[in-house]
Structures are given as structure tokens and as C-alpha cells.
MDTraj code that builds the backbone (N, CA, C; nanometers):
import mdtraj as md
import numpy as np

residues = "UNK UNK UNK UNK UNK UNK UNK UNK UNK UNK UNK UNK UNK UNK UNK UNK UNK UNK UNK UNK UNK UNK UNK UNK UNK UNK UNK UNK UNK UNK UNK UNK UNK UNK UNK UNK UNK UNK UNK UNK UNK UNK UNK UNK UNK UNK UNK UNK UNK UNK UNK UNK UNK UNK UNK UNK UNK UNK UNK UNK UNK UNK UNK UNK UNK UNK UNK UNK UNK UNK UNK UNK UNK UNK UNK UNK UNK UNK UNK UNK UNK UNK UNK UNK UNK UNK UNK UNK UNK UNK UNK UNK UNK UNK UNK UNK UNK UNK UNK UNK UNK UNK UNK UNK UNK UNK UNK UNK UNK UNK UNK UNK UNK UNK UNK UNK UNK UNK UNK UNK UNK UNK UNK UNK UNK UNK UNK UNK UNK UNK UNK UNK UNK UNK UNK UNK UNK UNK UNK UNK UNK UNK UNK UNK UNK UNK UNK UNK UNK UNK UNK UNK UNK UNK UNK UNK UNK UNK UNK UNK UNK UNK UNK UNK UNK UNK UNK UNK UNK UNK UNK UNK UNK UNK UNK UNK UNK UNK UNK".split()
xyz = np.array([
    [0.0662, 4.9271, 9.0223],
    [0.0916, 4.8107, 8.9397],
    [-0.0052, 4.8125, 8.8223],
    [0.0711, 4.7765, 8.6876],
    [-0.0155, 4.7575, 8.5997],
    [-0.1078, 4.6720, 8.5534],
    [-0.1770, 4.6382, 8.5346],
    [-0.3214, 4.5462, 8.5005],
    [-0.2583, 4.4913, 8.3973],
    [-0.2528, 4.3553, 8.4001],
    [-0.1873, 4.2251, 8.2860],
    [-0.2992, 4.2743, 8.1484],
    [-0.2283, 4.3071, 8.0515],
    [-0.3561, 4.3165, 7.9204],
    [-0.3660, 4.2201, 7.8774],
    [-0.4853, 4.1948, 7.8476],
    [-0.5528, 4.1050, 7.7631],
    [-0.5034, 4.0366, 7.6164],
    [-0.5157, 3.9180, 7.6107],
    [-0.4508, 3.8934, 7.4612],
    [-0.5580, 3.9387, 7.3818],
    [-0.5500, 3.9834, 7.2577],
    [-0.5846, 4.0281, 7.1185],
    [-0.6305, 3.9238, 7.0768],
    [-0.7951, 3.9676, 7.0081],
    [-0.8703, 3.8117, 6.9605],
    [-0.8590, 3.8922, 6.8402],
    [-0.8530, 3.8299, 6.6911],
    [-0.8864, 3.8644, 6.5952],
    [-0.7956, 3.8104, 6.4608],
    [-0.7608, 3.8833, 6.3688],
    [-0.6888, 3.8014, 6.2872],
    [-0.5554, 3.7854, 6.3170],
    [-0.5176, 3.9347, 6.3729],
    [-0.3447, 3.9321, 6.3977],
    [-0.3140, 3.8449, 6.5245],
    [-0.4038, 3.8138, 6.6035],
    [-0.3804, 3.7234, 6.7537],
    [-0.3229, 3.5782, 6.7210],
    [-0.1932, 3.5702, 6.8043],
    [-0.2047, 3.4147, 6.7970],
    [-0.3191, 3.3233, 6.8214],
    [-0.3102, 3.1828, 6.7341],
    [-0.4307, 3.1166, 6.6973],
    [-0.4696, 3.0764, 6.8882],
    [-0.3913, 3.0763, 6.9893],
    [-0.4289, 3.0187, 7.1106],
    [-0.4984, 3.1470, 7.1730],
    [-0.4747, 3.2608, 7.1239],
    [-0.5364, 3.3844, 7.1886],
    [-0.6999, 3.3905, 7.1226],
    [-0.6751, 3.3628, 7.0385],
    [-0.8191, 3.4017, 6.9273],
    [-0.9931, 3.3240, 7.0164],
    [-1.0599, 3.3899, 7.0012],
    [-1.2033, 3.3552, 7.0702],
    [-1.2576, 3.2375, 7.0006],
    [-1.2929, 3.1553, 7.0860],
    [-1.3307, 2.9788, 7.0202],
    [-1.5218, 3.0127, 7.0257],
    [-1.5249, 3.1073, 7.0654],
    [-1.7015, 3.1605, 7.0196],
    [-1.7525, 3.1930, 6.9155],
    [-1.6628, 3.1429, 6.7926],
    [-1.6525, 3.2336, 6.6532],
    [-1.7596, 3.1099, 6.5857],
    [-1.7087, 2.9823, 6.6452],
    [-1.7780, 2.8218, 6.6383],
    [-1.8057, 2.7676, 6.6749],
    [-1.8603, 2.8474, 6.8070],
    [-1.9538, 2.8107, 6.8880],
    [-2.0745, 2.7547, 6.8365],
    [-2.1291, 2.5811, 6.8723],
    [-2.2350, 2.5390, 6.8682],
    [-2.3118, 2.6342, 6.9432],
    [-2.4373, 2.6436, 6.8894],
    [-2.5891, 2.7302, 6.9344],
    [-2.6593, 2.6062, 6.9780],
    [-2.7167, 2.6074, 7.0885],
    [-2.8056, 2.5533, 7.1125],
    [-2.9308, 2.6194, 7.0444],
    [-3.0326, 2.4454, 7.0066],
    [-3.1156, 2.4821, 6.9789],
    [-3.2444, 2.6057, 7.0360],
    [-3.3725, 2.6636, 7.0270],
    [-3.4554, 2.7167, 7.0753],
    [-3.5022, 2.6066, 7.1706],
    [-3.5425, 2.6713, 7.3141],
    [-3.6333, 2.5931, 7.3537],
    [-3.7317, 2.5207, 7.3500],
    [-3.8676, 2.5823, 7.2706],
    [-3.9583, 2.4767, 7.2211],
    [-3.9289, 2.4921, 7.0476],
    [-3.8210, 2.4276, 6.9581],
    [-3.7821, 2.3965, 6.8894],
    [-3.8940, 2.2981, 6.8293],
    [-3.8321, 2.2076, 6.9030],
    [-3.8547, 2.0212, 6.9317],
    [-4.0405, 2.0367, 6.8958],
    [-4.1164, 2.1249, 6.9357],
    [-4.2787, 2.0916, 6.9363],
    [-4.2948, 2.1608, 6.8375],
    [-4.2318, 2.1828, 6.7464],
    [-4.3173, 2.3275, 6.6304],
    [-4.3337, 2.1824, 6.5313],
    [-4.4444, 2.2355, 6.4933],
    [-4.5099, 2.1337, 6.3615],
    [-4.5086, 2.2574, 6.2557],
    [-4.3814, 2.2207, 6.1168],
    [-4.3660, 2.2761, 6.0225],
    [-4.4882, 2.3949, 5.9311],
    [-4.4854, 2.4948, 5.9159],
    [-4.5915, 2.5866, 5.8646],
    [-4.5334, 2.6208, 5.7069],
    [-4.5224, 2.4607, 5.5796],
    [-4.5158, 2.5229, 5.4985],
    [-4.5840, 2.5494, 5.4024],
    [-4.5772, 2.6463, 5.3187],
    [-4.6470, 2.6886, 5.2466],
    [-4.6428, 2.6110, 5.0849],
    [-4.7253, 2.6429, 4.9637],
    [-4.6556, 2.5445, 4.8397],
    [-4.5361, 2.5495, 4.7763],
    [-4.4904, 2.6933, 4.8278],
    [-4.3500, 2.7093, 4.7721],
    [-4.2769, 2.6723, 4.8530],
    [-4.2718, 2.6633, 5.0011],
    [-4.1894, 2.5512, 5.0861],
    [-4.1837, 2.4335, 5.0583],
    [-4.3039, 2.4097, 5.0266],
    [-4.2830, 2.2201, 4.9798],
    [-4.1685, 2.2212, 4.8466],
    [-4.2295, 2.3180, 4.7486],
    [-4.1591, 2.2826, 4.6400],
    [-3.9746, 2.3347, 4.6599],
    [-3.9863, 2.4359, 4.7310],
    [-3.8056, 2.4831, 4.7480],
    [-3.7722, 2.3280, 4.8654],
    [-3.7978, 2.2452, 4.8863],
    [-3.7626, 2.1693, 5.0128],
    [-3.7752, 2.0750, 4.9385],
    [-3.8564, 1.9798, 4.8155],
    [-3.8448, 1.8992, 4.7313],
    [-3.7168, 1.9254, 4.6752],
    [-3.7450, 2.0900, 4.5825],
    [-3.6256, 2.0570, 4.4765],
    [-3.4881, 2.0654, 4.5448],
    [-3.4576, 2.1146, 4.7204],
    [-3.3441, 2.0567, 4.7605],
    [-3.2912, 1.9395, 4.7723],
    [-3.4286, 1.8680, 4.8153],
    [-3.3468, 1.7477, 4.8393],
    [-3.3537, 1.6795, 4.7443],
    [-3.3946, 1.7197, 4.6058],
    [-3.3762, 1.6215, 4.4852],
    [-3.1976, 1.6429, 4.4731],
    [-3.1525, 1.7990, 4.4509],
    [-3.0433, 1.8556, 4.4625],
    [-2.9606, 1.7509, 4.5367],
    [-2.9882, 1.7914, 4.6661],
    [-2.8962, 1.6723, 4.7585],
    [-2.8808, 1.5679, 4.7312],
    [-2.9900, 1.4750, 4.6459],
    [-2.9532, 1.3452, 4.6373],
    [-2.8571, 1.3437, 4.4806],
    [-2.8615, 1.4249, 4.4249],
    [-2.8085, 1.4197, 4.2941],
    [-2.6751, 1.4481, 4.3195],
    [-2.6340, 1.4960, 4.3941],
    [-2.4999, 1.5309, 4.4506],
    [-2.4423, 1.6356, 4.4247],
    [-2.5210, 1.7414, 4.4495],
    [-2.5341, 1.9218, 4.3789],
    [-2.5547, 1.9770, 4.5418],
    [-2.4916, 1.9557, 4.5925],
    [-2.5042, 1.9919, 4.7628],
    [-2.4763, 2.2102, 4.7575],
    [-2.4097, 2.2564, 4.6864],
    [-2.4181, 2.3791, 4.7166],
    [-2.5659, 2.4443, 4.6519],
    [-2.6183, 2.3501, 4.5511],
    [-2.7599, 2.4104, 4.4825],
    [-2.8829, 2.3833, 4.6048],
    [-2.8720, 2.2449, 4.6586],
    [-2.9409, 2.2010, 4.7154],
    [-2.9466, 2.2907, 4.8441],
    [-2.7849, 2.3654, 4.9114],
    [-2.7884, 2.4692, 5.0256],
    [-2.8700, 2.5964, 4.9759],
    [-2.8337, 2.6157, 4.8187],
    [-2.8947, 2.7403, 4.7715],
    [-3.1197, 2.7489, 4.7841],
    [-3.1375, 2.6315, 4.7650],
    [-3.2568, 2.5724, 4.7527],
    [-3.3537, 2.6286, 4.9084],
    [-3.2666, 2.5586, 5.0006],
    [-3.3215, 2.5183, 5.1156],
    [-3.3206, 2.6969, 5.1905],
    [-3.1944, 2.7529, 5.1574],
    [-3.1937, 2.8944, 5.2295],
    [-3.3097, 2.9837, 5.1569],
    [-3.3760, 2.9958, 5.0614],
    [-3.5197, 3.0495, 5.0176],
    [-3.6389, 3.0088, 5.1269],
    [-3.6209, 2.8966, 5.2037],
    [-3.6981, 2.8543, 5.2938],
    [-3.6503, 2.9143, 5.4144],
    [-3.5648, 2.9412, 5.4249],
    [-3.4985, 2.9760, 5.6116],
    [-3.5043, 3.1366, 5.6033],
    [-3.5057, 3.1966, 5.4987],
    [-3.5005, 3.3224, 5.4483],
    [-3.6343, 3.4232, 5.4265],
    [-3.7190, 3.3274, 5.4379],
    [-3.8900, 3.3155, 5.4630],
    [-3.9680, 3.3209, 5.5881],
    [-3.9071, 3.2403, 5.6776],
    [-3.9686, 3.1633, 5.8206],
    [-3.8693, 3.2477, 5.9226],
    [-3.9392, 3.3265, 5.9802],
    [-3.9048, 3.4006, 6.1499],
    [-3.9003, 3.3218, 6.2153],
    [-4.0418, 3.2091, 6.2151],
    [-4.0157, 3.1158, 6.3532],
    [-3.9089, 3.0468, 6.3624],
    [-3.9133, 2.9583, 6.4762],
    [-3.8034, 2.8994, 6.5655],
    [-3.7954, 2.7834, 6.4761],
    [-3.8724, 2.6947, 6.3823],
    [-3.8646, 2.5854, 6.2787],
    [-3.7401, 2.5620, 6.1968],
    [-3.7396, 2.7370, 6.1279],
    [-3.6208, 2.7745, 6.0633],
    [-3.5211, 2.6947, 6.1242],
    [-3.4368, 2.7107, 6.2328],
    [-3.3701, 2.6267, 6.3054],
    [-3.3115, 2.5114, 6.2423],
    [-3.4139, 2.3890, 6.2259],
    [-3.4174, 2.3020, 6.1718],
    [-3.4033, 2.3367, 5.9847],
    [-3.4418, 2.4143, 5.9164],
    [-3.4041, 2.4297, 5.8091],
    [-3.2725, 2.4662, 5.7984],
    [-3.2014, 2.5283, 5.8638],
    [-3.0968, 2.5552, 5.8943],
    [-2.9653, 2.4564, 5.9155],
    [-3.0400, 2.3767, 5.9916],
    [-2.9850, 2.2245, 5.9502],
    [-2.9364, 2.1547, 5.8199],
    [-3.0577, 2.1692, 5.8008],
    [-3.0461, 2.0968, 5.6832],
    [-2.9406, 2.1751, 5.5645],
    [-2.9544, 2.2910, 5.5722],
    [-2.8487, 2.4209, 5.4693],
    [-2.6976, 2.3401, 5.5193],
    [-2.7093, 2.3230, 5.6691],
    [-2.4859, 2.3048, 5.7069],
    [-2.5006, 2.1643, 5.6485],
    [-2.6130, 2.0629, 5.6286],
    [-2.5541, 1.9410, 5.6280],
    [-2.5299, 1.9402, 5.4953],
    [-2.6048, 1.9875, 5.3894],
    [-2.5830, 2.0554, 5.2210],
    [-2.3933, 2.0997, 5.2092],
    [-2.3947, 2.2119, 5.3267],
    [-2.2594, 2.2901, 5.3008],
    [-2.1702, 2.1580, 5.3621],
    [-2.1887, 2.1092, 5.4483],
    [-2.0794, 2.0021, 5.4742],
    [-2.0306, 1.8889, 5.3477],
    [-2.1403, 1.8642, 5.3087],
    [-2.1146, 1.8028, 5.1640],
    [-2.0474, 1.8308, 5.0332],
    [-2.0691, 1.9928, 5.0500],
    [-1.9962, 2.0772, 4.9847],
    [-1.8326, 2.0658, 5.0226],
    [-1.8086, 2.0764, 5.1157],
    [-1.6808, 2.1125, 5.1915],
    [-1.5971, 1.9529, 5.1286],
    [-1.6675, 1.8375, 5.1977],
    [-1.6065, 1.7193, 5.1531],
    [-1.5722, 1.6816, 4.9558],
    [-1.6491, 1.7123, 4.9056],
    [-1.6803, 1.7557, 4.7997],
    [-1.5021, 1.8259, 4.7249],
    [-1.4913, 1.9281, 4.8216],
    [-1.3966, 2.0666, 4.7978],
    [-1.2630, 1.9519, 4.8441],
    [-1.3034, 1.8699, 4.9401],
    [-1.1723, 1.8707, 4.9657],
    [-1.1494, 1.9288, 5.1305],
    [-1.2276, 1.9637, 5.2023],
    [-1.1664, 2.0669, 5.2760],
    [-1.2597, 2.0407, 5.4238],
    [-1.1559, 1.8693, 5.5141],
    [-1.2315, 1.8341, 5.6168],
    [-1.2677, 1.8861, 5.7105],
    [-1.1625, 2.0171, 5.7637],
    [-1.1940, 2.0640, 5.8763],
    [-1.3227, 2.1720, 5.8193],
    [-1.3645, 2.2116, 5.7151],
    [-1.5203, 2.2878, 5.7153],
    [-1.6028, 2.2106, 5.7318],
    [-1.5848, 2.0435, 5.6925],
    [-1.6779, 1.9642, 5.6739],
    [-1.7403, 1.8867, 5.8287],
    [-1.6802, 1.8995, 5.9412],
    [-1.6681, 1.9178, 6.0554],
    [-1.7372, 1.9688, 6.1211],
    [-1.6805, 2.1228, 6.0676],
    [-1.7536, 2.2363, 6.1329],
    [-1.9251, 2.2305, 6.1016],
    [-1.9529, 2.2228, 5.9753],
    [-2.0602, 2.2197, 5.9336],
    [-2.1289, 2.0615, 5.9573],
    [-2.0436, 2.0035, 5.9451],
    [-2.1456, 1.8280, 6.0277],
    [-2.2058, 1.8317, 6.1752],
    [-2.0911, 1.9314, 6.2527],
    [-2.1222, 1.9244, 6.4371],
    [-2.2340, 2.0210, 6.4408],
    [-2.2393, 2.1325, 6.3527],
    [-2.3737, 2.2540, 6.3384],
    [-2.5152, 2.1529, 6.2769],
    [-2.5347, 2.1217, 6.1967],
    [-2.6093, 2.0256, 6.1148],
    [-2.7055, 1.9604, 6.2389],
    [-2.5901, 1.8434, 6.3540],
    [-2.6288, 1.7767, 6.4248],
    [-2.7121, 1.8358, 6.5211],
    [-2.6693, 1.9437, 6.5993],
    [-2.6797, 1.9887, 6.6700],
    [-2.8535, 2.0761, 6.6798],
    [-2.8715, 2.1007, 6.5053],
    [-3.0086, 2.2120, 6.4584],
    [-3.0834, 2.0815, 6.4681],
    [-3.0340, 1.9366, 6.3599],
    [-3.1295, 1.8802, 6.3305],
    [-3.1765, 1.7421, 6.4379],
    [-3.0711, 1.7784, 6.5673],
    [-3.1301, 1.6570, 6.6699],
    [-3.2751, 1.6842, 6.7351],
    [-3.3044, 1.8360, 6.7147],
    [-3.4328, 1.8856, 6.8249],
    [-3.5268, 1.8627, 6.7345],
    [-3.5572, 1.7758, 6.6035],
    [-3.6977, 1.7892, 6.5477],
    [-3.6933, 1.6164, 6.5557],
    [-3.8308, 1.6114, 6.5579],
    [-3.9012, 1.4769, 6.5196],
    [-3.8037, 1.3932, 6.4530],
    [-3.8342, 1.2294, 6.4058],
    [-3.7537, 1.1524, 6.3227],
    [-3.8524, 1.1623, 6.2161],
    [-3.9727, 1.2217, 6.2066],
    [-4.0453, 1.2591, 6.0428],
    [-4.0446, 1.3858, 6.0577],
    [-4.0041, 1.4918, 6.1032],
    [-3.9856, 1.6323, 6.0742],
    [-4.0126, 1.6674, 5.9326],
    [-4.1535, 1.7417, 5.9098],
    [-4.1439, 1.7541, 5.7583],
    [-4.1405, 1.6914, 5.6500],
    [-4.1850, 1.5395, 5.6847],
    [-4.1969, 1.4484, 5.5766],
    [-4.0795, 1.3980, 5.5743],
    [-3.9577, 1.3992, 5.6148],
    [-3.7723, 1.3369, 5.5794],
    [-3.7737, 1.2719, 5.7139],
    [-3.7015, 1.1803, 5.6532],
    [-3.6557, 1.0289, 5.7238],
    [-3.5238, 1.0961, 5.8317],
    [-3.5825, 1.2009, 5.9079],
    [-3.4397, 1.2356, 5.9721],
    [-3.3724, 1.1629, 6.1039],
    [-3.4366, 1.0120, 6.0873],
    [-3.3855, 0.9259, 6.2075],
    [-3.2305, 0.8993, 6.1494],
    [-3.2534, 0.8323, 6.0394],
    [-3.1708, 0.7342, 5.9331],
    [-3.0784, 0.9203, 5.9155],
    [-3.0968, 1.0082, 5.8574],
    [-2.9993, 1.0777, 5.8235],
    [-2.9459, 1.1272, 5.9862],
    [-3.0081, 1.1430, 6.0808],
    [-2.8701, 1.2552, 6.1579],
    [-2.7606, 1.0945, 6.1755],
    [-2.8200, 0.9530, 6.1971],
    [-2.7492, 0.8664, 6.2197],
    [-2.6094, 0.8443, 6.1379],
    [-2.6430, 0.8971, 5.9785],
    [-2.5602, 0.9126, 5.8406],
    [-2.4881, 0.9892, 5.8606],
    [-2.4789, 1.1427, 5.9609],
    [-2.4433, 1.2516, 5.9556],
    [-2.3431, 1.2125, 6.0410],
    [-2.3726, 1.1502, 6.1510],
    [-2.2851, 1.1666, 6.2777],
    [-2.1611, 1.0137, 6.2872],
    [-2.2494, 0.9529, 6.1591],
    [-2.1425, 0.8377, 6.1374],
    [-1.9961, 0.8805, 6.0475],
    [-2.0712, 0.9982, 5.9572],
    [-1.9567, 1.0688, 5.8610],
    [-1.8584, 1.1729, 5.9381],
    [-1.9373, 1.2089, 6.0378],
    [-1.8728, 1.2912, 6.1234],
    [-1.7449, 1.2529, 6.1772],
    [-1.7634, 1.1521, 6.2198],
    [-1.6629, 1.0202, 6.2906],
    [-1.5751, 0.9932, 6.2111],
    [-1.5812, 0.9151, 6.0856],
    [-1.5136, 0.9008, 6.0026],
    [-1.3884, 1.0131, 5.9948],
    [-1.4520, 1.1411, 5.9507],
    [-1.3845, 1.2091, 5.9011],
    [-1.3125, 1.2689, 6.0356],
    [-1.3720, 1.2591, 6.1549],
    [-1.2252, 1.2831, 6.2626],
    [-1.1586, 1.2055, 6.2915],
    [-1.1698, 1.0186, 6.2558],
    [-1.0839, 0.9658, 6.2955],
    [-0.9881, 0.9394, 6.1311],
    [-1.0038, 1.0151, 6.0180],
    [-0.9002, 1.0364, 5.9455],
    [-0.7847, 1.1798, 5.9380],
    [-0.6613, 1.1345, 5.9696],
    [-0.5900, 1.2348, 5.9922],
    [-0.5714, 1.4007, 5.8468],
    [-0.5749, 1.4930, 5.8645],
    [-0.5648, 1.5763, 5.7532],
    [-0.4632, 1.5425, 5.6702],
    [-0.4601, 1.5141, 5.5339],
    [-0.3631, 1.4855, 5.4297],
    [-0.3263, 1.3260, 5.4123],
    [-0.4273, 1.2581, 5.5233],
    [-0.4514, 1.1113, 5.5269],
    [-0.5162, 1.0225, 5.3977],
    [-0.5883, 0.9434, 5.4712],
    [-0.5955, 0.8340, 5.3633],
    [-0.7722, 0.9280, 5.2566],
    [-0.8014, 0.8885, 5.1243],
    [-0.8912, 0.9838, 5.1058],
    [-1.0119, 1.0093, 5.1385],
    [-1.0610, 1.0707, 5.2309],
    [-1.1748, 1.0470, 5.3216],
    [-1.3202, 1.1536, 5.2437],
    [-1.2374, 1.2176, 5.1580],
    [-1.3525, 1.2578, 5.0817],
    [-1.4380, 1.1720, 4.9460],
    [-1.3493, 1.0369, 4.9378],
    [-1.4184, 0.9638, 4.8792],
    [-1.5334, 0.8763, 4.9497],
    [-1.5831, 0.9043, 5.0730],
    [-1.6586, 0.8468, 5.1546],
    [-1.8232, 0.8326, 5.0718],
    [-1.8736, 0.7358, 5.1175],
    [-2.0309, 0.7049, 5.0656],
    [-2.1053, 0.7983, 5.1245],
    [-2.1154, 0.9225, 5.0440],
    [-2.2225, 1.0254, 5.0652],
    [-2.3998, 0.9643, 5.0442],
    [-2.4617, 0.9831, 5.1347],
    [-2.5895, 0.9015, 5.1055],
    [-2.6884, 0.9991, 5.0849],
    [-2.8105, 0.9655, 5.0368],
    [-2.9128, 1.0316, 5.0076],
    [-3.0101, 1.1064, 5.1327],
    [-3.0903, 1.1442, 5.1288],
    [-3.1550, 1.2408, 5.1918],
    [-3.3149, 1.1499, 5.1661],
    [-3.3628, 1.0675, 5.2106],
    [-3.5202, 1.0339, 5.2217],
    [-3.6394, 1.0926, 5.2545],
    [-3.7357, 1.0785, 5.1841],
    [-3.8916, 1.1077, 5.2950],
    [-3.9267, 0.9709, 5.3602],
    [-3.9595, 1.0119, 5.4696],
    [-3.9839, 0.9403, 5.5828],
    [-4.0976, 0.8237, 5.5354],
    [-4.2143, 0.8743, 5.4624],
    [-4.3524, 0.7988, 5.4017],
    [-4.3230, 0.8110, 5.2379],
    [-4.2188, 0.7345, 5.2214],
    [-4.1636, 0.7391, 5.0018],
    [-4.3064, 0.6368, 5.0048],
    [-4.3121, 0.5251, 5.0719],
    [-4.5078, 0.4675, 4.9990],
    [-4.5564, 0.5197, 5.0024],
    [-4.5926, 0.5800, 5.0572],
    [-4.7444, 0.6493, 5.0809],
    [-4.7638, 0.8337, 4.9788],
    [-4.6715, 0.7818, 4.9334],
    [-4.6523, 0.9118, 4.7789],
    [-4.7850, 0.9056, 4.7038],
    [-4.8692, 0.9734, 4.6246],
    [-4.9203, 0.9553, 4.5365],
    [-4.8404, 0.9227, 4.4016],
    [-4.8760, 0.7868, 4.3177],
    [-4.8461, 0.7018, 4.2033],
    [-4.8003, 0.8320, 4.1282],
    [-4.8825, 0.9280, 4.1065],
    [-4.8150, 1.0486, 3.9854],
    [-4.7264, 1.1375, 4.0503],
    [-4.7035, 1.1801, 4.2006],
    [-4.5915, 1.2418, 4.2594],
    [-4.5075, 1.1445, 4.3135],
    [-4.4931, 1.0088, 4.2880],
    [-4.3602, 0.9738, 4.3230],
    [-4.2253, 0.9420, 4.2437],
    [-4.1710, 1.0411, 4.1828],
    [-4.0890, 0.9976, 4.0583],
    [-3.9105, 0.9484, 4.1636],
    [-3.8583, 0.8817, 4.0718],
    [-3.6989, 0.8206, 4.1146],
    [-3.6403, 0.9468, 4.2000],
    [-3.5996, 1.0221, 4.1610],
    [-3.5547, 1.1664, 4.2138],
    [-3.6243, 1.2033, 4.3423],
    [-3.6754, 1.1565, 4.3680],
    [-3.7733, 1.1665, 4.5453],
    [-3.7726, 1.3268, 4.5248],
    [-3.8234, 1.3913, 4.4252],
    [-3.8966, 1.5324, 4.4327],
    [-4.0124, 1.5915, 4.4995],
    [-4.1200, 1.4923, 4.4956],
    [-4.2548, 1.5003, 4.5511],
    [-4.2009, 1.5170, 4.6843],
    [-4.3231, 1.5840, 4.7456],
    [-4.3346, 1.6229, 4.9001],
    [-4.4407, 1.5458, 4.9329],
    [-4.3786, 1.4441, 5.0594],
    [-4.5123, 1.3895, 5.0780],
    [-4.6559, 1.5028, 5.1696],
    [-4.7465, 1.4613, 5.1413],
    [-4.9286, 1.5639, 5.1583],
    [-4.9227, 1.5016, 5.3037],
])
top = md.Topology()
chain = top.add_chain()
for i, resn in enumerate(residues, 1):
    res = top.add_residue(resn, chain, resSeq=i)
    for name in ("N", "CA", "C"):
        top.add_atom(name, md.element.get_by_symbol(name[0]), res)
traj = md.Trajectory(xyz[None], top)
């Protein structure tokens, strides 16, 4: 008797045959969660001028910004920068038009940026994964070709301590890194 073959994962496979590991959430690293950020002045400044990016609403500059930082860092931190790059590209995607990337890249986002601190790096990341996972929602409980869900209130990106800025590094654009 012959051995039942296997369905074909790849492009020519029907979409029910095809491997669902392609988008597979990663769990985070194990000690993720305890790394206290190692950046350097050009981390501060590529991680400012992202999230000035991000708040200006330049989300693929702001992904371009942040990957000079993840592109740098071996350690397990990266992780969390990494985060921050899908929640950039998800913005992008909504941006484009195009919910199911924006999805993909919101559930990745959540997933990097739940294992750090709620001041991880100086950013208010209580208030944003809360922003992230509220847009998340949104955009699955609007159907594709539905009502326009890419006009949704994209929000800004905070530092966690905006008082405690120094008077000459705190300009409107939340560029400064807080010290």
C-alpha cells in the first residue's frame, strides 16, 4: 500500500494546504522582559528621530529609522526594537490601504512589545501597546472592503518622562531622548 502524500506547501498549494508557520507569532526571548536598554548616542538619536517620524505620520521613514537600531544590537533588547519597526510598518499598511498586513504587523508589534517595561527606553509603552491592541480590534471587527477603517485616529508615540525633558531638549516634535 501506498503512503497518502503529503499536500504541497508553497505558492502553487492550495491556500488550506499552505504552512500557517510563515506568520507564525515568535515568542518573545526568555529574559527579554529584564534587559535594561544599552544605547549608545546614535541609538538615542536614530530612536528620537523615529519617533519624531512616527508622530509626524511618516511611519515607513520612522520603520527605516528604528531598523539602524535593530541592525546594530545582537542582544535579546533588539526584540523590542523590533517592535517598534512592525508597529511603524502596520501604520504603513493602514496608511496603503491594506488591513490584512496591518494585522499581521499589529499582532507581531504586540507580541515583541508586551515583554518590556511600561517605560522601556524612555516611551510611554503602557498607553501605546493599549493604542495598538485597541486598533487591532477595530480593524478586525471591520469587514474587508467595509466601512473606512483606514481613516482611524492614528495616535502618537510618547516618552514616558515628556516633564522631566531638559527646557532646551524638549521641542513640540518630542525629538529629545529623555537622559
Amino acid at each position: 500500500m501506498k503512503p497518502t502524500p503529503k499536500p504541497k506547501s508553497g505558492p502553487s498549494a492550495p491556500s488550506s494546504a499552505k504552512s500557517s508557520s510563515r506568520y507564525r507569532l515568535r515568542p518573545a526571548p526568555p529574559h527579554a522582559a529584564q534587559l535594561t536598554p544599552k544605547l549608545s548616542e546614535q541609538d538615542r538619536a536614530d530612536l528620537a528621530h523615529g519617533v519624531a517620524l512616527f508622530n509626524a505620520g511618516e511611519y515607513w521613514e520612522a520603520h527605516e529609522a528604528w531598523e539602524q537600531i535593530w541592525q546594530r544590537h545582537p542582544e535579546a533588547w533588539r526584540f523590542f526594537v523590533q517592535g517598534l519597526i512592525q508597529a511603524a510598518a502596520a501604520h504603513h499598511q493602514i496608511r496603503r490601504g491594506i488591513r490584512h498586513g496591518a494585522i499581521k504587523h499589529l499582532k507581531n508589534a504586540l507580541v515583541k512589545l508586551e515583554v518590556a517595561p511600561p517605560d522601556f527606553a524612555g516611551l510611554a509603552l503602557a498607553a501605546f501597546r493599549e493604542y495598538l491592541q485597541a486598533l487591532l480590534q477595530a480593524l478586525e471587527a471591520t469587514p474587508e472592503g467595509g466601512e473606512p477603517w483606514e481613516k482611524q485616529s492614528l495616535q502618537p508615540l510618547h516618552w514616558h518622562r515628556q516633564a522631566e525633558l531638559p527646557a532646551a531638549s524638549a521641542p513640540d516634535d518630542a525629538t529629545a531622548f529623555p537622559q
